[in-house]
VOTIVO-500374 format. One record per residue (C-alpha): x negated, y, z negated. Coordinates in steps of 0.2 Angstrom, whole numbers. Example, Ala and Ser with C-alpha at 12.3 -4.5 7.8 and 13.67 -1.06 7.14 Angstrom:
<miro px="-62" py="-22" pz="-39"/>
<miro px="-68" py="-5" pz="-36"/>
//
This chain:
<miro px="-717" py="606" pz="-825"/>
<miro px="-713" py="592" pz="-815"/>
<miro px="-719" py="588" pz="-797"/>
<miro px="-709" py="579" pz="-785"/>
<miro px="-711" py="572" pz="-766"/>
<miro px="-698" py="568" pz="-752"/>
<miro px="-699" py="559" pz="-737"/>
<miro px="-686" py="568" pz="-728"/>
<miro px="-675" py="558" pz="-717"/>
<miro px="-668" py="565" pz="-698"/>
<miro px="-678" py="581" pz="-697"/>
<miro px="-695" py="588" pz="-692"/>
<miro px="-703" py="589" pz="-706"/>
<miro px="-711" py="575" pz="-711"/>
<miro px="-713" py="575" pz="-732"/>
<miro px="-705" py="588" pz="-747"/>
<miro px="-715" py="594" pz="-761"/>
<miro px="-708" py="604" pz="-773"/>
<miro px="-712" py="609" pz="-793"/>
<miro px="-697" py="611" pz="-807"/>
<miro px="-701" py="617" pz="-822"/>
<miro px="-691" py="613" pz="-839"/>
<miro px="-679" py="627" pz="-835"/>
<miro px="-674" py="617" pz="-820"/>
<miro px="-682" py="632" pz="-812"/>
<miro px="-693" py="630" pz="-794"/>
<miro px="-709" py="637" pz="-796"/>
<miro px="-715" py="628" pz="-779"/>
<miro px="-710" py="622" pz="-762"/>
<miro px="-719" py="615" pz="-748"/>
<miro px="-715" py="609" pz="-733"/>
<miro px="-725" py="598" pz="-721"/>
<miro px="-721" py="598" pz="-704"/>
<miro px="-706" py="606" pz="-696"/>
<miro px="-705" py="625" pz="-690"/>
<miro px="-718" py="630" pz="-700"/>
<miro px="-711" py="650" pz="-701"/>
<miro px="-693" py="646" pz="-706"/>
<miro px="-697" py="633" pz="-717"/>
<miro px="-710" py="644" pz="-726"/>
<miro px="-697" py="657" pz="-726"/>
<miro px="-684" py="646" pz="-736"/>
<miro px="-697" py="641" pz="-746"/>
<miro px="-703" py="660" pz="-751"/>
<miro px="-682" py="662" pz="-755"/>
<miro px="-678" py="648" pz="-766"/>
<miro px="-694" py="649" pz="-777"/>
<miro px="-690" py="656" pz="-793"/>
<miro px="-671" py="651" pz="-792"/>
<miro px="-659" py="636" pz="-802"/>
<miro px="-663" py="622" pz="-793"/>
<miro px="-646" py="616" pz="-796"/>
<miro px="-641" py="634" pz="-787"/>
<miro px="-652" py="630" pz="-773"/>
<miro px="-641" py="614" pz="-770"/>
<miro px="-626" py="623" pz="-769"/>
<miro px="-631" py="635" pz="-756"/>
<miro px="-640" py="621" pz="-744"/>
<miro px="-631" py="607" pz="-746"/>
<miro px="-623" py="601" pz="-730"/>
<miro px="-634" py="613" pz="-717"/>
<miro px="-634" py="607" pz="-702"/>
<miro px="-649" py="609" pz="-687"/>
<miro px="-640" py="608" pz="-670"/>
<miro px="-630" py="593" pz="-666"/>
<miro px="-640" py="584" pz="-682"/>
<miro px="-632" py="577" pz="-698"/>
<miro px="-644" py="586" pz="-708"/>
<miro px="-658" py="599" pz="-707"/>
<miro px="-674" py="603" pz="-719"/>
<miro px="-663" py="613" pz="-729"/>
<miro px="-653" py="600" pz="-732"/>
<miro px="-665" py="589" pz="-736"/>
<miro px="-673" py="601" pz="-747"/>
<miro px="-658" py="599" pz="-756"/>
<miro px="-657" py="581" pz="-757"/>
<miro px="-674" py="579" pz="-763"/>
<miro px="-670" py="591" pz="-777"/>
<miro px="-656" py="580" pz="-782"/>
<miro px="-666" py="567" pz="-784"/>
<miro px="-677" py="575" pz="-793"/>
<miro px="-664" py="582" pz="-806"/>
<miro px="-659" py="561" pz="-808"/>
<miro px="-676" py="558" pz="-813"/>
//
């Protein structure tokens, strides 16, 4: 298992910390900062699932008139964590 952090860029939250195991499977997110409920909510959703799944489905989320969200940068970071 593999652990990986993200300085997210354009949201609330302020750092990314997520787990992948050798399945490419996450076992683990957390966010710090941001909306605390919604953000543990997504986090509760996507444990368990292909990470490369999860970059599918929140890829490209936007919050408000933002270019980005968490979500999206949740999916960035696992990105980055796949090119590792």
């Amino acid at each position: 298992m593999e652990h990986y952090t993200y300085c997210p860029q354009g949201t609330c939250s302020k750092l990314i910390e997520i787990d992948i195991d050798n399945d490419g499977i996450l076992q683990d997110v957390h966010f710090l900062g941001g909306c605390h409920g919604n953000l543990q909510g997504i986090a509760a959703l996507v444990k368990g699932m292909k990470a490369t799944e999860v970059v599918k489905r929140l890829q490209g989320i936007r919050c408000g008139n933002k270019l980005t969200s968490c979500p999206d940068q949740l999916a960035h970071a696992i990105t980055l964590a796949l090119k590792q």
